[in-house]
KOLDOLO-651953 format. One line per 2 residues: for each residue x, y, z of C-alpha. Coordinates in nm, 4 decimals, padded with zeros to 6 digits, always signed. Each point is the difference from the previous one (the first is absolute). Last residue first. Layout:
<rs>
X Y Z  ...
</rs>
This chain:
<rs>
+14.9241 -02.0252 +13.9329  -00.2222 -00.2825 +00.1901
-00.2554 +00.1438 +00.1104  +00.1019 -00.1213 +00.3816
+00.3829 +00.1489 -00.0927  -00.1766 +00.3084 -00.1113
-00.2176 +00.0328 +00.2934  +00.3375 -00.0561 +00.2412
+00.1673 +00.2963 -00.1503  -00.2741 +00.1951 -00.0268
-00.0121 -00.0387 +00.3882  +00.3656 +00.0101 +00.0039
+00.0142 +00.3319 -00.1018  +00.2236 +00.0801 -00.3057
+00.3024 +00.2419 +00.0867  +00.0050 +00.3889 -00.0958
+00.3454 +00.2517 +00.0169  -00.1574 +00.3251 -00.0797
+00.2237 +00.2398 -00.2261  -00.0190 +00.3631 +00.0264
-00.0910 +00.1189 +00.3496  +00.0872 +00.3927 -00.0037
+00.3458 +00.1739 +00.1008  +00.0462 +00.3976 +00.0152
+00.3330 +00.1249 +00.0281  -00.0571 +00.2945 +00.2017
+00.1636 +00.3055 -00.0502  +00.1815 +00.2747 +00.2565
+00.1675 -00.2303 +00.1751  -00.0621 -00.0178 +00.3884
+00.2210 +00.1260 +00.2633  -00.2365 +00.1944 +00.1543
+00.1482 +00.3056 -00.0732  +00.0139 -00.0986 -00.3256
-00.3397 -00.0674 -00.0631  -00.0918 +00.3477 +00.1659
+00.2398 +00.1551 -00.2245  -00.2119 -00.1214 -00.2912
-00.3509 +00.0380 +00.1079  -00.0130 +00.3152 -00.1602
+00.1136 -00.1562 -00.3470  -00.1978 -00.2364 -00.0188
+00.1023 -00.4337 +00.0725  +00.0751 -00.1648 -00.3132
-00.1434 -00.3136 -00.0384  +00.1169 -00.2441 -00.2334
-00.1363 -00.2722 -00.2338  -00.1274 -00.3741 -00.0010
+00.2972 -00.2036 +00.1853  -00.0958 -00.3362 +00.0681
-00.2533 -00.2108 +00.2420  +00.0489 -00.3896 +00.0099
-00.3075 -00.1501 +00.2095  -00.0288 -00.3158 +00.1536
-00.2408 -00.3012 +00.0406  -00.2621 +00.0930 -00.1979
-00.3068 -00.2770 -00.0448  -00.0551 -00.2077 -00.3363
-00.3427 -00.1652 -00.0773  -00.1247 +00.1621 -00.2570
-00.1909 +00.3249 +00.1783  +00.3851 +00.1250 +00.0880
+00.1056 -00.0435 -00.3457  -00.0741 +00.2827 -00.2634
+00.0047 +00.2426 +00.3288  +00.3292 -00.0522 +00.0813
+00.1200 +00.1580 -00.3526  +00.3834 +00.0582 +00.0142
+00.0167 -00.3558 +00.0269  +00.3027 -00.2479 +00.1103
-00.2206 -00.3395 +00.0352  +00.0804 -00.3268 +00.2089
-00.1972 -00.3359 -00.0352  -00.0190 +00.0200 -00.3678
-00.2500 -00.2171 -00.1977  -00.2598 +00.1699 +00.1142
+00.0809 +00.3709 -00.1884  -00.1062 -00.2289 -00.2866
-00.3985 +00.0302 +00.0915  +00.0251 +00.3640 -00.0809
+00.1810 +00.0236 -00.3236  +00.2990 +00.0937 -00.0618
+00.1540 +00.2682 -00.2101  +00.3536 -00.0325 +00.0797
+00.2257 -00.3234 +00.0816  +00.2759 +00.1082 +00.2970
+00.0350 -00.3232 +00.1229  +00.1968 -00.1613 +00.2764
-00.0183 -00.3509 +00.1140  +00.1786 -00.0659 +00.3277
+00.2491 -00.2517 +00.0767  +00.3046 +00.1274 -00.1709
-00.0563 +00.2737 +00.2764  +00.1408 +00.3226 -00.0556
-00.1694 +00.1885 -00.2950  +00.1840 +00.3334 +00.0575
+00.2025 -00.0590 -00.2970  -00.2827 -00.0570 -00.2063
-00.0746 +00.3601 +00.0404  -00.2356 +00.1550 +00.2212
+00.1233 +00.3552 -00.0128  -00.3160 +00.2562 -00.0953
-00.0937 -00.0855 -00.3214  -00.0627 -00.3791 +00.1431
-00.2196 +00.1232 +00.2643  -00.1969 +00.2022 -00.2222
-00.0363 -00.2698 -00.2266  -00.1218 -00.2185 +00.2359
+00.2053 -00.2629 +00.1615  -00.1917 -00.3572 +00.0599
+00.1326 -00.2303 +00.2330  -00.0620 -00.3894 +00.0081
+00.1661 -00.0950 +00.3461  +00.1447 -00.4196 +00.0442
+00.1682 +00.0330 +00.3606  -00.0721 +00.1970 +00.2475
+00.2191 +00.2811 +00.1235  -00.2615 +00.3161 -00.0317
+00.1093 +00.3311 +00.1626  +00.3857 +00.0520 -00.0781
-00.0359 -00.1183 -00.3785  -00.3181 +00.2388 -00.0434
+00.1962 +00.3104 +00.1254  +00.2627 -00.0752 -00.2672
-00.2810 -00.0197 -00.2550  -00.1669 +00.3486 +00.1671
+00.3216 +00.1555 -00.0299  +00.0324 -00.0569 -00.3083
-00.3174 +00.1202 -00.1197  +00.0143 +00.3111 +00.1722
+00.3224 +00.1382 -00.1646  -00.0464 +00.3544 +00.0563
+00.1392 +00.0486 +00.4108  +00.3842 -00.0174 -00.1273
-00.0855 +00.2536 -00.2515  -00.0511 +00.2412 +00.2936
+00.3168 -00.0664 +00.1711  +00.1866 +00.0340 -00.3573
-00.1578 +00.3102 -00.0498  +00.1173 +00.1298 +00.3555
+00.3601 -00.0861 -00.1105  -00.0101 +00.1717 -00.2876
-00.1723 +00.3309 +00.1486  +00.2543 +00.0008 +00.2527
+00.3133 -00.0877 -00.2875  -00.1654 +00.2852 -00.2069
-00.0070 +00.2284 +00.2677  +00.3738 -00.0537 +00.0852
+00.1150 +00.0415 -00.3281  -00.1858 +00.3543 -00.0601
+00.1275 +00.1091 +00.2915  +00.3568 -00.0752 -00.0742
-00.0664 +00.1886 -00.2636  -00.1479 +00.2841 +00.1148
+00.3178 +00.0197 +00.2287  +00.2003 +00.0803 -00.3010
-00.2456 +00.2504 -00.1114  -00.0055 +00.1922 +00.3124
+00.3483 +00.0016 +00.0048  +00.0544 +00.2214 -00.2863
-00.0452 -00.0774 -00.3784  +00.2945 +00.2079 -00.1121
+00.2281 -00.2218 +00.2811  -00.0393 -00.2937 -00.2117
+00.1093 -00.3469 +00.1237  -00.3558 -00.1341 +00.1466
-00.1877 +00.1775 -00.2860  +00.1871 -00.1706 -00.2666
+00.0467 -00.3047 +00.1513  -00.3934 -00.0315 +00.0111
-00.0150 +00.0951 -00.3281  +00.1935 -00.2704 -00.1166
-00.1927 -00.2589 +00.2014  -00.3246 +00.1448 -00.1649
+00.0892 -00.0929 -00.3336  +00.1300 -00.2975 +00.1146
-00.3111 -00.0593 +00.1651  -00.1854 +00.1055 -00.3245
+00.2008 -00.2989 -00.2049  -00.0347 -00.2438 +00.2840
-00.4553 +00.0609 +00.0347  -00.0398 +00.0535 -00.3822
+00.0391 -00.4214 -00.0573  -00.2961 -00.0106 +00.2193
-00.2352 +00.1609 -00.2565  -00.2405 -00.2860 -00.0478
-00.0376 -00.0250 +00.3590  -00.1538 +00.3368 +00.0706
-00.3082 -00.1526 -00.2015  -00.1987 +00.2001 -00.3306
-00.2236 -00.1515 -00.2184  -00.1065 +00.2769 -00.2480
+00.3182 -00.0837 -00.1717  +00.1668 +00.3789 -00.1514
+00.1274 +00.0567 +00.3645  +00.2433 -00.2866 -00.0687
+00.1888 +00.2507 -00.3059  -00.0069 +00.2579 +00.2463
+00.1688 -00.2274 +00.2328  +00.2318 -00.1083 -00.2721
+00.0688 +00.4062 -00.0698  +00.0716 +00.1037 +00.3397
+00.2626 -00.3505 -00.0014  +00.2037 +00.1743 -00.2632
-00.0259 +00.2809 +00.1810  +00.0954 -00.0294 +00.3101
+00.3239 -00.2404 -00.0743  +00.0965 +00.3601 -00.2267
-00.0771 +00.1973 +00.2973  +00.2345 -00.1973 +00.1790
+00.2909 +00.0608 -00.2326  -00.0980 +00.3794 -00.0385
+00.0441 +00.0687 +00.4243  -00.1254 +00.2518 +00.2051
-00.3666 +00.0299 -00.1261  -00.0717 -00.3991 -00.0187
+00.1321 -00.0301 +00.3266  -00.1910 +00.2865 +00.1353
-00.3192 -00.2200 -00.1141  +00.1260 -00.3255 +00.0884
+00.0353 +00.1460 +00.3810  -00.3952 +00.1377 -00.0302
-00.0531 -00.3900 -00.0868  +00.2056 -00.1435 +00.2174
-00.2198 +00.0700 +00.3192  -00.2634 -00.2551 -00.1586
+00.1095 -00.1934 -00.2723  -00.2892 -00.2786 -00.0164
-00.2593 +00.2415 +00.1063  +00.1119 +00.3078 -00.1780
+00.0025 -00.1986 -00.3464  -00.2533 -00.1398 -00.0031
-00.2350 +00.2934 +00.1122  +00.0667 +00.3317 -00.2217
+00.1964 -00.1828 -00.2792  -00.1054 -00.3302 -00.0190
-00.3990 +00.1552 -00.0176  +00.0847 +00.2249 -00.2428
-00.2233 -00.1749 -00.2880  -00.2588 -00.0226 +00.2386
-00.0849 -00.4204 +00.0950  -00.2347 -00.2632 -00.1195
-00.0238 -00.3165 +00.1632  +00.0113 -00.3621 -00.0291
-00.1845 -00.0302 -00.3753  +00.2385 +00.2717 -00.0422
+00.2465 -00.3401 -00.0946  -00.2302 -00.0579 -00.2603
+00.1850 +00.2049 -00.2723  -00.0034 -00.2899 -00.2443
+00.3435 +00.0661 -00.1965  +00.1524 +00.1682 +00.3181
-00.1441 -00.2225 +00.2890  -00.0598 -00.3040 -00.1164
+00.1933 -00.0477 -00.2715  +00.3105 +00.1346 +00.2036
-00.1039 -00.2459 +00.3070  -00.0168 -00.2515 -00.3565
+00.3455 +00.0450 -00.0720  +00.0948 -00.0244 +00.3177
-00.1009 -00.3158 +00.0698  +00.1453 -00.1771 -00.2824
-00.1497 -00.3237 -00.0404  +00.0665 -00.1729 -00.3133
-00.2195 -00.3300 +00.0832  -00.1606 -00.0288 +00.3078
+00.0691 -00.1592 +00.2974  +00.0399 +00.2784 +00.1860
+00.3033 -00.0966 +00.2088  +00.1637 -00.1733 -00.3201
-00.0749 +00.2697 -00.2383  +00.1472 +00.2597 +00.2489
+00.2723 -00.1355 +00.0432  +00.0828 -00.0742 -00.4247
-00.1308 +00.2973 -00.1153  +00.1494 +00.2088 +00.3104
+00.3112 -00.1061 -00.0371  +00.0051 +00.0306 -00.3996
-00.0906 +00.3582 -00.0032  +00.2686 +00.0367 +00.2789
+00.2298 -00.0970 -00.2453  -00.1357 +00.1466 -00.2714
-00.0529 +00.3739 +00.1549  +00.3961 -00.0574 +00.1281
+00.0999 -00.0595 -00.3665  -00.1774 +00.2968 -00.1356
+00.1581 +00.1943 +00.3301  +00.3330 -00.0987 -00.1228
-00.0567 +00.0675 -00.3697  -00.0778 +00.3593 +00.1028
+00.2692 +00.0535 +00.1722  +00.2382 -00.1389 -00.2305
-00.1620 +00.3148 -00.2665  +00.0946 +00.2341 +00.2607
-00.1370 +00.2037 +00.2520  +00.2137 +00.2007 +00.2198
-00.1154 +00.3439 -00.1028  -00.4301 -00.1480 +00.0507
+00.0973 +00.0577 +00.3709  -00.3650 +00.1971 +00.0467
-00.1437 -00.2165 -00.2615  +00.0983 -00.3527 +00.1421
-00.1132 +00.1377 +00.3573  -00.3317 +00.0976 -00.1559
-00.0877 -00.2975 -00.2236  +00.0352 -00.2136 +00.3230
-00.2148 +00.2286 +00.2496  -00.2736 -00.1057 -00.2902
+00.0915 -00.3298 -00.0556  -00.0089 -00.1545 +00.3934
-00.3806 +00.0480 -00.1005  +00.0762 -00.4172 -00.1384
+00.0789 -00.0614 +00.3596  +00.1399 -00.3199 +00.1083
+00.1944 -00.2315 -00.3526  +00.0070 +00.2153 -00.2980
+00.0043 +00.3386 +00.1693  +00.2548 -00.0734 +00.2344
+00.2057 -00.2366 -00.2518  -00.0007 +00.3211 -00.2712
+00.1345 +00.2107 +00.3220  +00.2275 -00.1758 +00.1169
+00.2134 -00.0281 -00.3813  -00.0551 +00.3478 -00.0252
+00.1860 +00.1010 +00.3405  +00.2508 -00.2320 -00.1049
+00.0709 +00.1258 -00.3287  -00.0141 +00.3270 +00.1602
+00.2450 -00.0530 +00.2814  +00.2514 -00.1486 -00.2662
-00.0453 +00.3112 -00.2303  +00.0659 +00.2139 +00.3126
+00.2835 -00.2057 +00.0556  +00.1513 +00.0309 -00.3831
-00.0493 +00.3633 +00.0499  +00.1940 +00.1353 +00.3132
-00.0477 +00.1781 +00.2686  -00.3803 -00.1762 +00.0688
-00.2418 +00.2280 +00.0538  -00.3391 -00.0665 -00.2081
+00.0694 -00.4070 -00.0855  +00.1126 -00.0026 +00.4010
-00.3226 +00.1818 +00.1091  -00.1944 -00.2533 -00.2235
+00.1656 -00.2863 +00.1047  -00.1091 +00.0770 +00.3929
-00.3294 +00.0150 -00.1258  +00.0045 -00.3189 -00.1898
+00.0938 -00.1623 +00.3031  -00.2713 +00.1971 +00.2029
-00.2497 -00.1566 -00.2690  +00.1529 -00.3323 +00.0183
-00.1167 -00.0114 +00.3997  -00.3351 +00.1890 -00.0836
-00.1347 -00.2605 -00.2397  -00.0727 -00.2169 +00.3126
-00.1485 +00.3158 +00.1600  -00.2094 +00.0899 -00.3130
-00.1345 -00.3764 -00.0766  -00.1266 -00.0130 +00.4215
+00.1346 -00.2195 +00.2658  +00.0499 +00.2434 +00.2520
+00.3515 +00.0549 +00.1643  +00.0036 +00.3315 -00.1551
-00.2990 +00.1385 +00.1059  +00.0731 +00.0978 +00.3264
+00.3222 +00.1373 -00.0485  -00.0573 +00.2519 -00.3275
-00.3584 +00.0289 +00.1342  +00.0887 +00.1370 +00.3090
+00.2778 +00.2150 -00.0201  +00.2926 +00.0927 +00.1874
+00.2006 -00.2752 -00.0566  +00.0825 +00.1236 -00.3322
+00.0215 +00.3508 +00.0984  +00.3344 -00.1043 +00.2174
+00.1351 -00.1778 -00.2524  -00.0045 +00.2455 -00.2971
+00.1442 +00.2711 +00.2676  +00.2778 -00.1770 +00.0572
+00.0473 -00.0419 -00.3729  -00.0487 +00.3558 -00.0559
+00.2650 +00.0468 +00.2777  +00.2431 -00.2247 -00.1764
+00.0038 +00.1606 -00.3383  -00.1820 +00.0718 -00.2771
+00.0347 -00.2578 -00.2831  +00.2125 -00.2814 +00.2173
-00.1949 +00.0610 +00.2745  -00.3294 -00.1103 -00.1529
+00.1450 -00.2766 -00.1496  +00.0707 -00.1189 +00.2983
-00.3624 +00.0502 +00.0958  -00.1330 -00.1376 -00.3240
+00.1858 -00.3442 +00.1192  -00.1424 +00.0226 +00.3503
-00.3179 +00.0134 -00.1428  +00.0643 -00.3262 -00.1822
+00.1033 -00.1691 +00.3046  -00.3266 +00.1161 +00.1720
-00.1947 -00.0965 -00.2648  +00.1128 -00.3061 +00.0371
+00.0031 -00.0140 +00.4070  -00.3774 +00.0843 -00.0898
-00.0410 -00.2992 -00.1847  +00.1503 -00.2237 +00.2559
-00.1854 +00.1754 +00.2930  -00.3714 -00.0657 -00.1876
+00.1148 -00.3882 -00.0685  +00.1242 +00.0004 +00.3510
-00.3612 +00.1919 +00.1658  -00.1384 -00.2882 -00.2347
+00.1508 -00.2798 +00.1913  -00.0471 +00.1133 +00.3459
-00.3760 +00.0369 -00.0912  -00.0069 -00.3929 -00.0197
+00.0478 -00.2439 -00.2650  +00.2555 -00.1508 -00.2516
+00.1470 -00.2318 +00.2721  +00.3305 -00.1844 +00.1796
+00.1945 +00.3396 +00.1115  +00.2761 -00.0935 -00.2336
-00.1848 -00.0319 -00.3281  -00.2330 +00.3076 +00.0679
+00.3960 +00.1618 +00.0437  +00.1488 -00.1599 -00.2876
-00.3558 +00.0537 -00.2006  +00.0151 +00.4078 +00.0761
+00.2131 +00.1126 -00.2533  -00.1264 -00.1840 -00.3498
-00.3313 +00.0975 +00.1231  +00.0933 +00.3519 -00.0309
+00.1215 -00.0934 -00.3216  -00.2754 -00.2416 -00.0700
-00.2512 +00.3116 +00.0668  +00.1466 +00.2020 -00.2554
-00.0087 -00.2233 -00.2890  -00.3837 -00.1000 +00.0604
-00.1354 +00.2932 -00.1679  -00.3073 +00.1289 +00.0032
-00.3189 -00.1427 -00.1438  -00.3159 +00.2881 -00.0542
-00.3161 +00.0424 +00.2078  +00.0771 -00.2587 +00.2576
+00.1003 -00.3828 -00.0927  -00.2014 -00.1021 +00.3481
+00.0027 -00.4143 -00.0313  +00.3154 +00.0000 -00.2363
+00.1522 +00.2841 +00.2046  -00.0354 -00.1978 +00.3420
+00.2013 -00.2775 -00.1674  -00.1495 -00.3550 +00.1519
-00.0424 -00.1126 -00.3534  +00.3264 -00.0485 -00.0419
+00.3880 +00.2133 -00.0856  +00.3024 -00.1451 +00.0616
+00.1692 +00.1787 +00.3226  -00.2912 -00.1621 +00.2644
+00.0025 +00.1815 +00.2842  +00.3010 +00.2552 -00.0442
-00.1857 +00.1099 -00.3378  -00.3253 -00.0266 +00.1202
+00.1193 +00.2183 +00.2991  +00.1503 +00.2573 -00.2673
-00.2904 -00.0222 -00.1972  -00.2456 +00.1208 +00.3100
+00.2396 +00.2965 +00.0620  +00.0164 +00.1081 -00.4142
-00.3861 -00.0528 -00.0268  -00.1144 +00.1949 +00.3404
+00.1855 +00.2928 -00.0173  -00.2380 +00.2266 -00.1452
-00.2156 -00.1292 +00.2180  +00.1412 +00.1211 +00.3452
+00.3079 -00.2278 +00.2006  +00.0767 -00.1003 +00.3372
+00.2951 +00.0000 +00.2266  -00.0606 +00.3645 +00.1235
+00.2031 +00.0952 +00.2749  +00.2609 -00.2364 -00.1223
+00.0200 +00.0924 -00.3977  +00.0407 +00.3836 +00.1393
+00.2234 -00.0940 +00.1565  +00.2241 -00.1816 -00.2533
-00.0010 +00.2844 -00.2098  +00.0652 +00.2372 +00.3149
+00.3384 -00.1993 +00.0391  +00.0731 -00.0303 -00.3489
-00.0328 +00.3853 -00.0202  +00.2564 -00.0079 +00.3374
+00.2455 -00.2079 -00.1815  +00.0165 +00.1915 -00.3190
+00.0606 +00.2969 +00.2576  +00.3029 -00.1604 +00.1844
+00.1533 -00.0863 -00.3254  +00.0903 +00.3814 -00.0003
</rs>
């Protein structure tokens, strides 16, 4: 059974190879964890103190995973390169990993070793639950006490005996008060839910624990996050809460239907589970009871305008196991007949294709990286001023790409024209802005921009041919631009 913790570790850490770089949302938590390994202390050379973003987050989180990789940055002799950040990435996802591991044996202990089986096996079948999970983001690092809590819950709920299931939910409380406290204040909702639905083995201890647990981590953070921020009293959570709850300006980033976790979250980051969840839910009460306590957080989500897959993560386990059980159900009952017991398997094996060819894709939507590694292979000389755009930087060009102690990198917004000549090298999404100012193209970085899928009637022909029926369609994206010597050699004449 260890063989299938193994294997999710193993597409974890894939999916952190085939695409080394990270998006925007994970661009705080991966640039603080280079600071961190950098420079430890904090100084004005903090990316956060030059690009705060919208609202602080927490510094806690990325000292543990910084906390992990310094032996290894320590023994390999640097805090930079790509290499580095793929290990950060593959440290955090061997966390979550570990944790998932623990739900799973859990898992079997509540309904049995085929659900278990089963519980693996889905797990590694989908994208976002292996992809993801190695990304720097608040809801992944919160993800790893989450599954702890999760495997507390089941224990609190099923346990043979009372003083354990009093133990579990102590524990489970305790988790949860530090989750919420310290890496994902929305961590609350899913929280109120599992204390409700195993609300039988509360007691009074219980709920001194978690006050103790809020004040401890209430502390951490105060005194962390202070320090990083420089600021007095910083808790960032409190304020994402401000922000987005008290305030209401996360819709400021989108609006979304009310259903719209329900009828396209959902499907996309379960996949063939969710139909298996579903019987799951219908054969067995204790899994229906997991499905509805976390129904009614989702619902309680849907209520935010603002509306990302990633803010219900934490569902992803809990329906798995959901689905695991029904799975085992269908594989081991003769009632349902064999054609459900191979639908199964084909339900698995689709969502491992489609999995796999997500992660292929992903691998092409990091631009900006790719151009800054591309950069390092095509200019050598000493002494470069580089600018990074903002579309650049969104798109994977993180500090840790920023090779050469040398070089001067900068990724300072809003600009002005004559500035762009104090960089020799620019990362643009904008060629245009530049090519009449004295900077030529010397490469191009194209990236994934959509899908093709080839019509119906020209299907068989396709295959026939041996050709896929879609196309992944790949457009330039990022142009790779060096000054001209000419200006070059005017503005050493004019003096500038």
């Amino acid at each position: 059974m260890r063989r299938l913790d193994y294997a999710f570790a193993t597409a974890v850490a894939l999916g952190a190879v085939c695409a080394p770089y990270t998006k925007v949302e994970e661009t705080f938590f991966m640039q603080a964890v280079h600071d961190v390994l950098r420079w430890g202390r904090v100084n004005g050379d903090f990316d956060h103190l030059e690009f705060p973003g919208v609202v602080p987050r927490s510094f806690v989180g990325p000292l543990a995973v910084a906390a992990l990789a310094f032996v290894p940055a320590r023994v390999a002799g640097g805090t930079e390169g790509v290499w580095l950040q793929v290990l950060v990435r593959v440290l955090l996802g061997a966390l979550v990993a570990w944790a998932n591991g623990q739900l799973r044996a859990e898992i079997e202990r509540v309904f049995g070793r085929r659900a278990a089986w089963w519980y693996g096996v889905l797990c590694v079948c989908q994208f976002h639950y292996t992809f993801w999970t190695s990304r720097l983001l608040g809801n992944t690092l919160a993800l790893v006490p989450m599954l702890l809590a999760q495997k507390y819950w089941l224990r609190s709920m099923w346990s043979d005996c009372a003083q354990p299931r009093q133990r579990s939910y102590r524990a489970m409380a305790a988790i949860l008060a530090a989750t919420c406290t310290v890496l994902r204040f929305d961590v609350a909702v899913f929280a109120a839910a599992m204390l409700a639905s195993a609300a039988p083995s509360a007691t009074w201890r219980a709920v001194g624990t978690a006050a103790a647990a809020l004040g401890a981590a209430g502390a951490l953070t105060l005194a962390v996050d202070s320090h990083y921020w420089q600021t007095s009293w910083m808790w960032p959570e409190l304020r994402v809460f401000w922000f987005n709850v008290v305030q209401g300006r996360s819709a400021e980033w989108g609006v979304s239907p009310p259903h719209h976790y329900f009828t396209h979250s959902l499907p996309r980051l379960l996949l063939g589970a969710l139909p298996l969840a579903c019987v799951g839910v219908l054969v067995d009460a204790r899994a229906a009871r997991l499905a509805a306590a976390y129904a009614a957080a989702i619902v309680v989500f849907s209520v935010n305008a603002h509306k990302e897959w990633r803010f219900i993560m934490p569902a992803v386990p809990v329906l798995n196991a959901c689905a695991a059980v029904g799975a085992a159900r269908l594989r081991q009952s003769r009632r349902a007949g064999r054609l459900a017991a191979h639908a199964v398997v084909v339900l698995s094996g689709l969502s491992f294709l489609v999995a796999a060819a997500m992660t292929y894709v992903s691998s092409l939507n990091y631009p900006g990286g790719d151009a800054l590694a591309l950069l390092h292979t095509l200019e050598t000389n000493p002494g470069a001023r580089v600018h990074i755009d903002t579309y650049a930087a969104m798109t994977g060009a993180s500090r840790f790409g920023q090779l050469r102690p040398d070089w001067a990198y900068s990724r300072a917004e809003g600009l002005g024209a004559d500035q762009y000549a104090n960089f020799t090298h620019l990362l643009t999404s904008q060629p245009e802005r530049h090519s009449q100012r004295g900077f030529e193209v010397i490469a191009v970085q194209p990236g994934y921009t959509g899908m093709h899928i080839i019509p119906l009637s020209q299907i068989a022909a396709a295959v026939k041919a041996g050709q896929l029926p879609l196309t992944i369609r790949q457009e330039p994206l990022v142009w790779i631009m060096r000054r001209t010597e000419d200006s070059s050699r005017v503005e050493a004449a004019s003096g500038v």
